[in-house]
C-alpha positions as a LaTeX table, in Angstrom:
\begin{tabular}{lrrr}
\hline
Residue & $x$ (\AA) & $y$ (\AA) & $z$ (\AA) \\
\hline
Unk1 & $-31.17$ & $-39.06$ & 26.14 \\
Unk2 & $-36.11$ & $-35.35$ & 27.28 \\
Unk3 & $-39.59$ & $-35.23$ & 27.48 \\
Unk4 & $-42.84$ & $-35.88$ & 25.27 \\
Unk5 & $-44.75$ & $-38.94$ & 24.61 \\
Unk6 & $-42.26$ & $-42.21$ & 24.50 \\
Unk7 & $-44.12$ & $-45.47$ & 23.08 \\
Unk8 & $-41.87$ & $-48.01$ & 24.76 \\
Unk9 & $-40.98$ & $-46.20$ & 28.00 \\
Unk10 & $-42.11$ & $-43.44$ & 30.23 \\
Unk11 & $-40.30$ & $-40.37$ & 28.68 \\
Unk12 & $-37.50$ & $-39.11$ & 30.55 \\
Unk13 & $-38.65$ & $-36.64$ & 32.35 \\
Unk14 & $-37.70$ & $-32.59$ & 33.90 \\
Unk15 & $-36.17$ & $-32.45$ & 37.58 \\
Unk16 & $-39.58$ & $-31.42$ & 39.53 \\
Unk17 & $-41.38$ & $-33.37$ & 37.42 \\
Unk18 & $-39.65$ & $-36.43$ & 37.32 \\
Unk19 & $-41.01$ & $-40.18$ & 37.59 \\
Unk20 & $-40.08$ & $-43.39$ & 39.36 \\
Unk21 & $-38.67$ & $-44.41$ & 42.74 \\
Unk22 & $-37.80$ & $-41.68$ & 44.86 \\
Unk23 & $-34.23$ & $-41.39$ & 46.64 \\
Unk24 & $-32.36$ & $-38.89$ & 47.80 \\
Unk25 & $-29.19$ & $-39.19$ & 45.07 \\
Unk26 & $-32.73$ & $-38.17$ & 42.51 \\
Unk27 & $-33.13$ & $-35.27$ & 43.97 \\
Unk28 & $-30.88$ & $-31.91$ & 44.15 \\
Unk29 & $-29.48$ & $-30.90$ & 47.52 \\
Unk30 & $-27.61$ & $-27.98$ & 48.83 \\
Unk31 & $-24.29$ & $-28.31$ & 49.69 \\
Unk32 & $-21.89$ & $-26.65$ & 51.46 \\
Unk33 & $-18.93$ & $-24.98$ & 50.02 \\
Unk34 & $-16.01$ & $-27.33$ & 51.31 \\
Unk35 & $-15.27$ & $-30.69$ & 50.11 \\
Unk36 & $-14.15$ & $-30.15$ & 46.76 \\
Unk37 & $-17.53$ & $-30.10$ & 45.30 \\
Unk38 & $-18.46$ & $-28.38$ & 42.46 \\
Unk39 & $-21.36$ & $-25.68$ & 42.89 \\
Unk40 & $-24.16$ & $-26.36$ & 40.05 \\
Unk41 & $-27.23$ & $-24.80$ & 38.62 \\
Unk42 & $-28.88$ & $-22.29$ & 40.86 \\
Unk43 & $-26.50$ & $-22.45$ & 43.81 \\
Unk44 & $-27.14$ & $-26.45$ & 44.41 \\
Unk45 & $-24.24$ & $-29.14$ & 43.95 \\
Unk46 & $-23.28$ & $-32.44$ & 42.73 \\
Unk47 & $-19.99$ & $-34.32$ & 44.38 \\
Unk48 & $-18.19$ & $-33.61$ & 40.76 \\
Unk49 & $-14.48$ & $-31.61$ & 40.42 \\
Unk50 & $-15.14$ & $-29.52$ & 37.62 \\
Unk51 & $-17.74$ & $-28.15$ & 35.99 \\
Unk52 & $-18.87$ & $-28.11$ & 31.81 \\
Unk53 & $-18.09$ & $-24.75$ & 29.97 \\
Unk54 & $-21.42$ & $-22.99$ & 29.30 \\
Unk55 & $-23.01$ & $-19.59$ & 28.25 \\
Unk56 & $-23.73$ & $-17.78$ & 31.61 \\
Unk57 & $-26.03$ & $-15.00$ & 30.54 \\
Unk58 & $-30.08$ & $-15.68$ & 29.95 \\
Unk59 & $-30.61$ & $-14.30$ & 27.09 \\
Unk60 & $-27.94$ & $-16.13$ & 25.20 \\
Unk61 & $-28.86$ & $-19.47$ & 26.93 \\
Unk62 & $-32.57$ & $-18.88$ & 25.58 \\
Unk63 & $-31.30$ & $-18.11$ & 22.36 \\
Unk64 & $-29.08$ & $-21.38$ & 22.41 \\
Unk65 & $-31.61$ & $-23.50$ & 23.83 \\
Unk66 & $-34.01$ & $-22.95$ & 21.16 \\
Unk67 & $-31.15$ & $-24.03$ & 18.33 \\
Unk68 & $-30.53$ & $-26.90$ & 20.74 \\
Unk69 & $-26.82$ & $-25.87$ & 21.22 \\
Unk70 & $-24.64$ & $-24.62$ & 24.49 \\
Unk71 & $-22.01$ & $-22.56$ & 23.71 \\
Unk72 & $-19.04$ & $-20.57$ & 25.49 \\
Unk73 & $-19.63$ & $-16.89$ & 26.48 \\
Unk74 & $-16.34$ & $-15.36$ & 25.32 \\
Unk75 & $-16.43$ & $-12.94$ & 28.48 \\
Unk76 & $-19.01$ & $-14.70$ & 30.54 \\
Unk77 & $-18.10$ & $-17.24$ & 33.63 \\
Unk78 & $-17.85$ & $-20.61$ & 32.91 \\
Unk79 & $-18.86$ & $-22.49$ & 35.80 \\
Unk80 & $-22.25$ & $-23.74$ & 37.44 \\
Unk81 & $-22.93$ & $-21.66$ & 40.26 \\
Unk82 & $-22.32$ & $-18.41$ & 38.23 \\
Unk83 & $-26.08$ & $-19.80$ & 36.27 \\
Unk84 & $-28.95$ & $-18.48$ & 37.39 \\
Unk85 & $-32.38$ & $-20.85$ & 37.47 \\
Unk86 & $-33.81$ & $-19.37$ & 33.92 \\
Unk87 & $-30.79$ & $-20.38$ & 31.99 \\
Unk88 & $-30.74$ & $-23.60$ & 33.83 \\
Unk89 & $-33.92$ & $-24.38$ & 32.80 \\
Unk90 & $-33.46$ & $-22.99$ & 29.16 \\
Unk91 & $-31.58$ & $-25.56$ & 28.97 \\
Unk92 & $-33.42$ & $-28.23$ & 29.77 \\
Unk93 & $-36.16$ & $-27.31$ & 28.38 \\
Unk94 & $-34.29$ & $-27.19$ & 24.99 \\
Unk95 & $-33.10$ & $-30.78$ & 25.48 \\
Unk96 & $-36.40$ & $-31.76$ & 26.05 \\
Unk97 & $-37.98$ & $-30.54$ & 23.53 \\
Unk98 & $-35.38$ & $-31.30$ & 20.52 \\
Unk99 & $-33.58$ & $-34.11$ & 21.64 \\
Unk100 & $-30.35$ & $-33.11$ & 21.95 \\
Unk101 & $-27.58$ & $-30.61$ & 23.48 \\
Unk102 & $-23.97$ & $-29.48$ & 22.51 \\
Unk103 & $-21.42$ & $-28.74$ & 25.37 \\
Unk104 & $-18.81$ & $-26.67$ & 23.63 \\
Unk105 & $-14.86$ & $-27.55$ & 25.53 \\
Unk106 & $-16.17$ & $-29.94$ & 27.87 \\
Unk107 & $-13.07$ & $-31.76$ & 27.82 \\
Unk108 & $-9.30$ & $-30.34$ & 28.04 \\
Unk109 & $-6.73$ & $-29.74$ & 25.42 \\
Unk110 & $-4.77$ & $-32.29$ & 27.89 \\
Unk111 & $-8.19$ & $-34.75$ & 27.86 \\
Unk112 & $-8.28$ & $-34.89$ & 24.35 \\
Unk113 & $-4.50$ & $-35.44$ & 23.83 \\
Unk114 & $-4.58$ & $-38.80$ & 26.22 \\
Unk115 & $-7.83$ & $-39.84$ & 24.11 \\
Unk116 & $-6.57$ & $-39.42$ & 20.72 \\
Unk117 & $-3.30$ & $-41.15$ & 21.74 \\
Unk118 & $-5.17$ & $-43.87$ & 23.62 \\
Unk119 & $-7.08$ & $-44.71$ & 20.24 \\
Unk120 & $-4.09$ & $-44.53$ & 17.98 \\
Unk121 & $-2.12$ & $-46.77$ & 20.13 \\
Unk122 & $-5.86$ & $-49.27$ & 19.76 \\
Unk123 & $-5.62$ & $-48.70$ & 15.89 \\
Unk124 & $-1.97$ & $-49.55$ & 16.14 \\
Unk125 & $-2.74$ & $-52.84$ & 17.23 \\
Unk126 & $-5.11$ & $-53.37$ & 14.51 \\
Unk127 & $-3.05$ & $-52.63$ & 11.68 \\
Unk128 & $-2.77$ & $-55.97$ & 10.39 \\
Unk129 & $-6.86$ & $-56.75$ & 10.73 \\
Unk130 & $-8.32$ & $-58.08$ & 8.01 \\
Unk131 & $-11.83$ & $-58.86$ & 9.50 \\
Unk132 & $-13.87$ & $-57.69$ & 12.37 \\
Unk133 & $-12.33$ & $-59.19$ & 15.88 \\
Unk134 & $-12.23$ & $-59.20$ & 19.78 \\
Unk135 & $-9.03$ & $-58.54$ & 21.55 \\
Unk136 & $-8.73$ & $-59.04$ & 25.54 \\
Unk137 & $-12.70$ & $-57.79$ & 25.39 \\
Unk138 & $-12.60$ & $-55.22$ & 23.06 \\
Unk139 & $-14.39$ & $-55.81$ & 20.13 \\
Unk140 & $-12.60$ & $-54.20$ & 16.62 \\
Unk141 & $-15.32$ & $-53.77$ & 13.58 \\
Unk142 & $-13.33$ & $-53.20$ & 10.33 \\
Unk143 & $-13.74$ & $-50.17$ & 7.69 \\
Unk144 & $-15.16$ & $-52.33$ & 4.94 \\
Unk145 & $-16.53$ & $-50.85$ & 1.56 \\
Unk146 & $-20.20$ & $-51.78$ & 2.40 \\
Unk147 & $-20.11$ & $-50.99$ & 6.26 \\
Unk148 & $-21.29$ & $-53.99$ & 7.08 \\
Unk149 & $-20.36$ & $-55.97$ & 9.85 \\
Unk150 & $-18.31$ & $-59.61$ & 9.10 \\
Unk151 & $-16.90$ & $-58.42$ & 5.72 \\
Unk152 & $-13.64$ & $-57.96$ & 4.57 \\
Unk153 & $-11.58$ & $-54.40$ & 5.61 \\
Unk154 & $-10.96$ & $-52.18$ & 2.58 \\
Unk155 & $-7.36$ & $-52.51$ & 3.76 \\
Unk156 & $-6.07$ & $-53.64$ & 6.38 \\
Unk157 & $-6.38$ & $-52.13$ & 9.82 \\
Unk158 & $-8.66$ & $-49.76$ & 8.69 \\
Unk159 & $-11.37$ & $-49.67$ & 11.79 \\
Unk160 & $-15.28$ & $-48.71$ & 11.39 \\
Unk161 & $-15.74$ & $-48.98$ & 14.91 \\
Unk162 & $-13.98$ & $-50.00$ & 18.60 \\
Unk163 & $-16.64$ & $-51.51$ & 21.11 \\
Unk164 & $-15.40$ & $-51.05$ & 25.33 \\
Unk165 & $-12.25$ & $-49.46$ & 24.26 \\
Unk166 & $-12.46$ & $-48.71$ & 28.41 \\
Unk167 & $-11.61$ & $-52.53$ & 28.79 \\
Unk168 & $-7.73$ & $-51.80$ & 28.00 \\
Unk169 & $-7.21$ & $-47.64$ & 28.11 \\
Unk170 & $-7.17$ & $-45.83$ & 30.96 \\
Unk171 & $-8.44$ & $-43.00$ & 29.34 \\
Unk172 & $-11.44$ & $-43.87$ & 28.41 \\
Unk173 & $-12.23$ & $-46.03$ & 31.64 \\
Unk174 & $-11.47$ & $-42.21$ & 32.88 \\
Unk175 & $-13.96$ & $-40.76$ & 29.98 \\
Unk176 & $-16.51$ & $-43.12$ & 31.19 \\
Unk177 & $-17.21$ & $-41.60$ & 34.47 \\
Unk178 & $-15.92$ & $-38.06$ & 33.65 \\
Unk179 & $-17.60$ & $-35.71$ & 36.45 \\
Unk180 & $-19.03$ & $-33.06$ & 33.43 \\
Unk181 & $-20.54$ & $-35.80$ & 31.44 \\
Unk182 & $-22.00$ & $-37.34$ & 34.64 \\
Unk183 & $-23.26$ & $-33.38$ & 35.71 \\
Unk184 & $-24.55$ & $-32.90$ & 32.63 \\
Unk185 & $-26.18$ & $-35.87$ & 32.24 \\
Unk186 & $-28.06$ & $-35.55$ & 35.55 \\
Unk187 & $-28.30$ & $-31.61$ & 36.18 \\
Unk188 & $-29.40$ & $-31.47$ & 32.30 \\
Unk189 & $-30.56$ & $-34.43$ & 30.79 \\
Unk190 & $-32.89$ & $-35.90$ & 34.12 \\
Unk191 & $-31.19$ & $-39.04$ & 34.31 \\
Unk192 & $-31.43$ & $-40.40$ & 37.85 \\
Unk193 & $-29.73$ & $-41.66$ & 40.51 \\
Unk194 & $-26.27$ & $-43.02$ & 39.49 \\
Unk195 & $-25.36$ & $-42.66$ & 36.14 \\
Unk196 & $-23.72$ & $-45.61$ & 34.50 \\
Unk197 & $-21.82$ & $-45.98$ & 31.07 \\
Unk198 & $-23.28$ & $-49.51$ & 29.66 \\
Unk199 & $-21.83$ & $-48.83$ & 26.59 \\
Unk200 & $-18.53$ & $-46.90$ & 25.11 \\
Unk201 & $-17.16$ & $-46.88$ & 22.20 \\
Unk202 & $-15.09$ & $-45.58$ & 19.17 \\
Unk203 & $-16.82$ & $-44.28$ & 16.02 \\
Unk204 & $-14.44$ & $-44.13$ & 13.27 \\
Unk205 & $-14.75$ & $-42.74$ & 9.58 \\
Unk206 & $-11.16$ & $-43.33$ & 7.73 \\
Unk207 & $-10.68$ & $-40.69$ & 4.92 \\
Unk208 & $-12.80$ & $-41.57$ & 1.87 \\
Unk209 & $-13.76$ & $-45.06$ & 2.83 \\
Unk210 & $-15.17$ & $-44.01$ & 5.97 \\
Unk211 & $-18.84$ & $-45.55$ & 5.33 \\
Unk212 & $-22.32$ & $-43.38$ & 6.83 \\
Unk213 & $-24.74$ & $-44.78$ & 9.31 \\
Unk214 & $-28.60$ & $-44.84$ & 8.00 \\
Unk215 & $-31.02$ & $-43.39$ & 10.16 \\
Unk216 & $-31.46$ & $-44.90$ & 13.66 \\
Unk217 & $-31.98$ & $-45.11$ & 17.40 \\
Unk218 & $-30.08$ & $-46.22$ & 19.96 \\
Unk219 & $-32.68$ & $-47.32$ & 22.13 \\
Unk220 & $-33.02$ & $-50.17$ & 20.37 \\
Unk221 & $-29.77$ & $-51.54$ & 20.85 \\
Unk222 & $-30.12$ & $-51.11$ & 24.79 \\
Unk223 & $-29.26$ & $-54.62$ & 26.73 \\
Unk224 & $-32.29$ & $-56.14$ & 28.71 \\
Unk225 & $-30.86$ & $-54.73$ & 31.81 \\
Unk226 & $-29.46$ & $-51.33$ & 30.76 \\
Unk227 & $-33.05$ & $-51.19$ & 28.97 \\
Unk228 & $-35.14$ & $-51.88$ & 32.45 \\
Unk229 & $-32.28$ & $-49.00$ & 34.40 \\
Unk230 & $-33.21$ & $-46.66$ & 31.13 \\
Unk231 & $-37.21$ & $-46.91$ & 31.44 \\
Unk232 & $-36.97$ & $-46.67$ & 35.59 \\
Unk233 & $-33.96$ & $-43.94$ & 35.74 \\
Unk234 & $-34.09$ & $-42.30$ & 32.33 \\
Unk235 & $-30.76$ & $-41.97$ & 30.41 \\
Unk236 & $-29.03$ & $-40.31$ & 27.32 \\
Unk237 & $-25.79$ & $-40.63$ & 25.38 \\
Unk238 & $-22.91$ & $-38.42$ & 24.30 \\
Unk239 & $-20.67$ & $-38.41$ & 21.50 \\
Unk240 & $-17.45$ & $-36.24$ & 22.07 \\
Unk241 & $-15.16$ & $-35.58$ & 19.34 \\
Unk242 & $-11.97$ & $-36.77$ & 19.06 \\
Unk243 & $-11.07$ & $-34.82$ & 15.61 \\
Unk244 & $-12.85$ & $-32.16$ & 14.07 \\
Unk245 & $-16.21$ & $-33.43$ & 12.92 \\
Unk246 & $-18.41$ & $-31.40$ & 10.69 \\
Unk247 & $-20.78$ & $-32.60$ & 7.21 \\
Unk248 & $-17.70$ & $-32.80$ & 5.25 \\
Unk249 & $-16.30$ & $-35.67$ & 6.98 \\
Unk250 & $-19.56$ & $-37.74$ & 7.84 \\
Unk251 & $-20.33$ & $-35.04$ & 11.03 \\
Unk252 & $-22.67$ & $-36.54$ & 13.69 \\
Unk253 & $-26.08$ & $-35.99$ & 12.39 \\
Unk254 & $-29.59$ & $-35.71$ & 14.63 \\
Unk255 & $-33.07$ & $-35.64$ & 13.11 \\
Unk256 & $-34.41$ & $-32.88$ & 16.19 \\
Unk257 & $-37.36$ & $-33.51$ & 17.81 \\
Unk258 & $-37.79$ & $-37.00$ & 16.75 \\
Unk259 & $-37.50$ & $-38.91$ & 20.40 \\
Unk260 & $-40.95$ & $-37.06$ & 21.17 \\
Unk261 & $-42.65$ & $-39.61$ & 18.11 \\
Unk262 & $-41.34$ & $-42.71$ & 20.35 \\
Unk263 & $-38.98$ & $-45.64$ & 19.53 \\
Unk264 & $-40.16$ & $-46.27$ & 15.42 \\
Unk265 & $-38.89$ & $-49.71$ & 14.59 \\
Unk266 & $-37.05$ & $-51.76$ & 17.22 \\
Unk267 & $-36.37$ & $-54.91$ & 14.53 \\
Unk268 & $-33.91$ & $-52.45$ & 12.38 \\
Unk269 & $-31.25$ & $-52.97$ & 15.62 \\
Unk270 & $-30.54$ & $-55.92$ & 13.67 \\
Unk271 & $-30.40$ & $-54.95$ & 10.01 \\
Unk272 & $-29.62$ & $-51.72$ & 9.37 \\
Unk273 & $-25.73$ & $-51.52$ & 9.93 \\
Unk274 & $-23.84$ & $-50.42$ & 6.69 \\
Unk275 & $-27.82$ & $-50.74$ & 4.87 \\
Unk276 & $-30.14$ & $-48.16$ & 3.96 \\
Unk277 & $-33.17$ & $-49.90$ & 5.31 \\
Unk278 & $-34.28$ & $-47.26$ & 7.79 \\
Unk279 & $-34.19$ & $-44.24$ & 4.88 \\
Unk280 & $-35.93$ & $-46.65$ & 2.49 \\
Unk281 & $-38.75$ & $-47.09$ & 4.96 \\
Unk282 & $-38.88$ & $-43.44$ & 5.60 \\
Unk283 & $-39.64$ & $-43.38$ & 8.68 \\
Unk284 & $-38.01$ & $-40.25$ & 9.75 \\
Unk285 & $-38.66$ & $-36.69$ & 8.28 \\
Unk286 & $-34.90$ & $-35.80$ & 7.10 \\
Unk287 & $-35.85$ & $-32.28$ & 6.90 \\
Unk288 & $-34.89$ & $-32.23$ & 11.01 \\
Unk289 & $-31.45$ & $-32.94$ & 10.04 \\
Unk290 & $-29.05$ & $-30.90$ & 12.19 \\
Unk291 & $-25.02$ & $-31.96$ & 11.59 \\
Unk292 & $-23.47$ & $-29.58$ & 14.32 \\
Unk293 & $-19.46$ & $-28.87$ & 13.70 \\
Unk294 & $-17.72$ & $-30.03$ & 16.45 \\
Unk295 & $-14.19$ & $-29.59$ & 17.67 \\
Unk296 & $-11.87$ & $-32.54$ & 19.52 \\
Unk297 & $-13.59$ & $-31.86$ & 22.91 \\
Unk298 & $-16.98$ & $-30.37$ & 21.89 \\
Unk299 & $-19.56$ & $-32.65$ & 22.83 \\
Unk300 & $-23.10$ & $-33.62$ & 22.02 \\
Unk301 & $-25.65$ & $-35.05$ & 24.29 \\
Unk302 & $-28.72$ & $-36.69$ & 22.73 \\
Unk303 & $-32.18$ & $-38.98$ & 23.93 \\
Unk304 & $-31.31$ & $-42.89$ & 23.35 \\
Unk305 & $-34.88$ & $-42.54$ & 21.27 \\
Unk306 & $-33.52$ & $-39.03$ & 18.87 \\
Unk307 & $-32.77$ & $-40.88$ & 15.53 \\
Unk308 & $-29.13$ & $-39.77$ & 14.16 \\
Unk309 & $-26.93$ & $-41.19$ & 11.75 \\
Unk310 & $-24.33$ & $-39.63$ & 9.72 \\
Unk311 & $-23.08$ & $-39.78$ & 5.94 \\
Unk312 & $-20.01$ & $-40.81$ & 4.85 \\
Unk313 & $-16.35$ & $-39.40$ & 4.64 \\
Unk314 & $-15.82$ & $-37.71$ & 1.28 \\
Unk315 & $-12.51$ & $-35.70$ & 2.47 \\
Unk316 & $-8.84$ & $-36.15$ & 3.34 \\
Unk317 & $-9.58$ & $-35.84$ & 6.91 \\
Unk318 & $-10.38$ & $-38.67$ & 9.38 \\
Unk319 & $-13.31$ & $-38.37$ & 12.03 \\
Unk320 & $-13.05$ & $-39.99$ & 15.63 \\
Unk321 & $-16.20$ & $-39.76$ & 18.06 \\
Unk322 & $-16.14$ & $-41.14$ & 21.42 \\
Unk323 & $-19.01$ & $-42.68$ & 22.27 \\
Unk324 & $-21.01$ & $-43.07$ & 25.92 \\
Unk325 & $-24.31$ & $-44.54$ & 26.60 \\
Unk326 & $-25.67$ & $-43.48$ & 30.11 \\
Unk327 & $-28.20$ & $-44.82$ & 32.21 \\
Unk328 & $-29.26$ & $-44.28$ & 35.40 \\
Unk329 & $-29.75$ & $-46.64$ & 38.24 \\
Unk330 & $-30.53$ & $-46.86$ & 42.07 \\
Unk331 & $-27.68$ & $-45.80$ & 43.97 \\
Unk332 & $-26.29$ & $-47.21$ & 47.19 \\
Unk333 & $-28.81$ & $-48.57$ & 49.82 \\
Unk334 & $-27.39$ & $-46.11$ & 52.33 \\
Unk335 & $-28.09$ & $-42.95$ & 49.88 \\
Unk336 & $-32.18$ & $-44.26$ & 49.71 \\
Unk337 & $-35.14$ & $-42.99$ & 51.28 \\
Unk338 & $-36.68$ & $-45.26$ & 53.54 \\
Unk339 & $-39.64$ & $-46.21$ & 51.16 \\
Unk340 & $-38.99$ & $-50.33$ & 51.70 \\
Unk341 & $-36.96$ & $-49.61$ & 48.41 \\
Unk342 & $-33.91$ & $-52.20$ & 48.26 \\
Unk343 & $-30.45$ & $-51.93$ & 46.45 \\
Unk344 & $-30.43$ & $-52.74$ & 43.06 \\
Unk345 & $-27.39$ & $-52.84$ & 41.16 \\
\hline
\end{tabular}
């Protein structure tokens, strides 16, 4: 969540280019073929069990990379050691310079299925919610007709937003620490070391009532410790669809490119929920607008500095995004160089 100029933290940068402390986990190592490992990029591995469905050939990962979207071969491999190093770096150099990359199927039919039943049985529980709540940790926003957070549900139970939905369902504790979005996140997006999920969540849009989100970026909203991991590590966060999500139903919606102008406004974190402060302003050139279609499993990986949003739901159909912020962090004191660096956690 890239490269370019970042006013409020070094940008996130390229693997061979990359900034801050040095350890081993940072840097890509061969490995051999045993283990249950999965191979990666240009013949080198990460300790995942799967790998993300992407093109394979270099011409359509150029092509791809420069409309900032990864998609399936329909007679190519689909696995990380059938890339060579140009598509590889088509890749990232696509992130990098607009923000943002789709992974078409990165989750299974059988993935999807436990996530869509693990958030109906969460909006089952909230069916008699009238306002915005926390239950055993998880914190339930209501659907109401402003968007704003603290009034009143259009009806009740209908749900804006679920915050650490991981708290209670095993599926998305599972979804959290998925091995493709922590390979892509690393072998793509330059995050460092470990990559840890500081934030998941639920994005909801119920049909017709289903409010938009102005303009913003989710930098801003970072913690004072996941922002300190996020300016030494890097990071980047991933919506994957739960339903179909496209501009009919309030489709995820990135401005591309905008990350490289820095972090605009850091006191809208605070105000512009459900308001259209942030387009008022006009701070962002809407003209960048990309709303990419996504199937329930498609997913979209984006800088914490891209400004997104998304407009309302004007069909029949609901929308459902997952939601993981990632940053990285120092990894285990045994997996460091010796460079007097201690563990941080």
């Amino acid at each position: 969540m890239g490269a370019g100029v970042v006013s409020c933290a070094p940008p996130n940068p390229l693997p061979g280019r990359r900034a801050g402390p040095r350890h081993r986990s940072a840097r890509r190592r061969p490995l051999g073929r045993g283990g249950g490992s999965c191979p990666t990029a240009a013949g080198w591995r990460t300790r995942v069990s799967c790998s993300p469905r992407f093109l394979c050939s270099a011409r359509a990962a150029s092509a791809a990379a420069a409309a900032g979207t990864a998609r399936e071969s329909p007679s190519g491999p689909d696995h990380f050691d059938e890339w060579g190093a140009e598509e590889v770096e088509a890749w990232r150099e696509g992130y990098a310079s607009r923000g943002f990359l789709v992974v078409r199927g990165l989750l299974s039919a059988d993935e999807v299925a436990s996530l869509q039943s693990a958030t109906d049985a969460l909006e089952r529980g909230a069916a008699d919610m009238r306002q915005s709540t926390i239950v055993k940790r998880v914190y339930f926003e209501v659907q109401s007709a402003t968007g704003r957070k603290g009034d009143v549900a259009v009806s009740p139970g209908l749900l804006r937003k679920i915050t650490f939905p991981s708290k209670t369902s095993a599926a998305f504790a599972r979804l959290k620490c998925h091995p493709r979005v922590t390979q892509v996140a690393s072998e793509i997006c330059g995050v460092l070391g470990d990559v840890e999920c500081v934030v998941d969540q639920v994005n909801l849009k119920p049909p017709r009532v289903g409010t938009g989100f102005p303009w913003h970026q989710d930098v801003s909203f970072l913690k004072p410790k996941a922002r300190e991991q996020w300016e030494a590590f890097g990071g980047c966060n991933a919506v994957v669809a739960l339903d179909r999500s496209d501009a009919s139903n309030g489709g995820f919606t990135v401005l591309s490119g905008t990350h490289l102008a820095g972090e605009r406004w850091a006191q809208l974190r605070d105000a512009y929920d459900g308001s259209p402060a942030s387009d008022a302003l006009d701070l962002f050139d809407t003209r960048l607008a990309v709303c990419e279609a996504l199937d329930p499993g498609d997913a979209l990986f984006f800088h914490p500095v891209l400004a997104h949003g998304s407009r309302e739901n004007v069909s029949d159909a609901r929308r459902r995004i997952a939601t993981l912020w990632l940053v990285g962090s120092r990894p285990n004191a045994e997996n460091e160089d010796d460079d007097g660096g201690g563990k941080e956690r």
